[in-house]
N, CA, C and O of each residue as an XYZ file, in Angstrom:
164
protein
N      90.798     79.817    102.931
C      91.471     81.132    102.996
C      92.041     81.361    104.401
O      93.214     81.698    104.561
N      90.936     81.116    105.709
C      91.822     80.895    106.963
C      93.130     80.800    107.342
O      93.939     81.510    107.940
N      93.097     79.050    106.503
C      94.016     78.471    106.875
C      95.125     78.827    105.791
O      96.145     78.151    105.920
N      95.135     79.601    104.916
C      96.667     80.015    104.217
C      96.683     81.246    104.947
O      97.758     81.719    104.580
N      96.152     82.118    105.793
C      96.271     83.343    106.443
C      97.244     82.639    107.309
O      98.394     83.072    107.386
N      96.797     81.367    108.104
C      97.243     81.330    109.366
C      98.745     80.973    108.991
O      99.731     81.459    109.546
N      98.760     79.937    107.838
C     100.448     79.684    107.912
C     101.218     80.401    107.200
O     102.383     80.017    107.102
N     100.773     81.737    106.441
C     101.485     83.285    106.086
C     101.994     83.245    107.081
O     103.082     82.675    107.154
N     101.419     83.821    108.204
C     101.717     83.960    109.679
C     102.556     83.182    110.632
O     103.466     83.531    111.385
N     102.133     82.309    110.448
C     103.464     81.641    111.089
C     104.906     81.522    110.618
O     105.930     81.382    111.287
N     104.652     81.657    108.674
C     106.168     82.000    108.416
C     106.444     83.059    108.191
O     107.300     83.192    107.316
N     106.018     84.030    108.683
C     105.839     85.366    109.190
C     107.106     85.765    110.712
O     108.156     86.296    111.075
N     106.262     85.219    110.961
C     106.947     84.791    112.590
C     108.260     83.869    112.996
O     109.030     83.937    113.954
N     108.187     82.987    111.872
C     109.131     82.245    112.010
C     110.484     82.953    111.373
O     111.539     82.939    112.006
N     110.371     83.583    110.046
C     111.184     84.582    109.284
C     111.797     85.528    110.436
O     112.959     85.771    110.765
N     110.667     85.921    110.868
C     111.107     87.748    112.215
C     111.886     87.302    113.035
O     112.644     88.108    113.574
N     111.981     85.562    113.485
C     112.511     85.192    114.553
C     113.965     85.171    113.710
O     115.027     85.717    114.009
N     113.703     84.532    112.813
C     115.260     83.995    112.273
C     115.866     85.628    111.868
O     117.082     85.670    112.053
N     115.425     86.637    111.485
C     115.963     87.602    110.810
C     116.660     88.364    112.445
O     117.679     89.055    112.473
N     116.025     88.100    113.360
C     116.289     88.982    114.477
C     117.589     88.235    115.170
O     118.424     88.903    115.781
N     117.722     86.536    115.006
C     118.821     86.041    115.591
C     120.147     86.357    114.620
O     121.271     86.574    115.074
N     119.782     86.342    113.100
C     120.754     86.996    112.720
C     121.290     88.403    112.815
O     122.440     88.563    112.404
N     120.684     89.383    113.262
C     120.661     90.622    113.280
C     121.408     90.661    114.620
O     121.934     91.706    115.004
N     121.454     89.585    115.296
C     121.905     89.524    117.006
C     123.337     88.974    116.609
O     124.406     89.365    117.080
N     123.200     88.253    115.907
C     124.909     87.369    115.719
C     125.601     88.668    115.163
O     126.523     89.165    115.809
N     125.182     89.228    113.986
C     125.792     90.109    113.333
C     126.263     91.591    114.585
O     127.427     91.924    114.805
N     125.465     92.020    115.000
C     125.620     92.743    115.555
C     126.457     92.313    117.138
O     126.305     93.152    118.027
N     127.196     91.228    117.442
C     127.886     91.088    118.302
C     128.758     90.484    117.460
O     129.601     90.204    118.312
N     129.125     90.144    116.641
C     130.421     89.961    115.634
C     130.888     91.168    115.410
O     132.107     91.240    115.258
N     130.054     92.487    115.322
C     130.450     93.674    114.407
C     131.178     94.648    116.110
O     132.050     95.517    116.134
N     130.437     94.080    117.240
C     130.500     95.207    118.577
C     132.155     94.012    118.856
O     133.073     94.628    119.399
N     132.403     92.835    118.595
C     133.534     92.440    119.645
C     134.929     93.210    118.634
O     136.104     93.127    118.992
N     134.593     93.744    117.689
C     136.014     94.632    116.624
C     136.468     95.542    117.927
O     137.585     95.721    118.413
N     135.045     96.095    118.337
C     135.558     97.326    118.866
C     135.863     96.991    120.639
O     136.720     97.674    121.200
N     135.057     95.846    121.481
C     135.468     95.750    123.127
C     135.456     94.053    122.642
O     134.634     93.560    121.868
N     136.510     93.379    123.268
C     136.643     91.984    123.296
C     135.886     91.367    124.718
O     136.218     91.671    125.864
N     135.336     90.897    124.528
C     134.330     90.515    125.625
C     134.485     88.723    125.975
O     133.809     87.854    125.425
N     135.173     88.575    126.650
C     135.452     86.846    126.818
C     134.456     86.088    127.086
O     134.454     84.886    126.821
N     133.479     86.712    127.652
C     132.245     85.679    128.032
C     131.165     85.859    126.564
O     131.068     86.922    125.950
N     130.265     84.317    126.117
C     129.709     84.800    125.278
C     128.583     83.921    125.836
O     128.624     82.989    126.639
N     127.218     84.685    124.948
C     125.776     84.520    125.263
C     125.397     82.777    125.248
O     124.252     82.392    125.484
């Protein structure tokens, strides 16, 4: 039981990471409509 807690958790974590880099792409695709910004991350 531990050990399916622990790797819930890690794709837990791994999900939050991926959901947050998309949430970052999206949200600087959606901000360059409005200021064009030449330098990127």
């Amino acid at each position: 039981m531990r050990r399916f807690y622990v790797t819930n958790l890690l794709l837990f974590l791994f999900f939050l990471q991926t959901f947050a880099q998309l949430g970052r792409v999206v949200f600087l695709q959606s901000g360059r409509h409005n200021t064009v910004t030449p330098t990127k991350t």
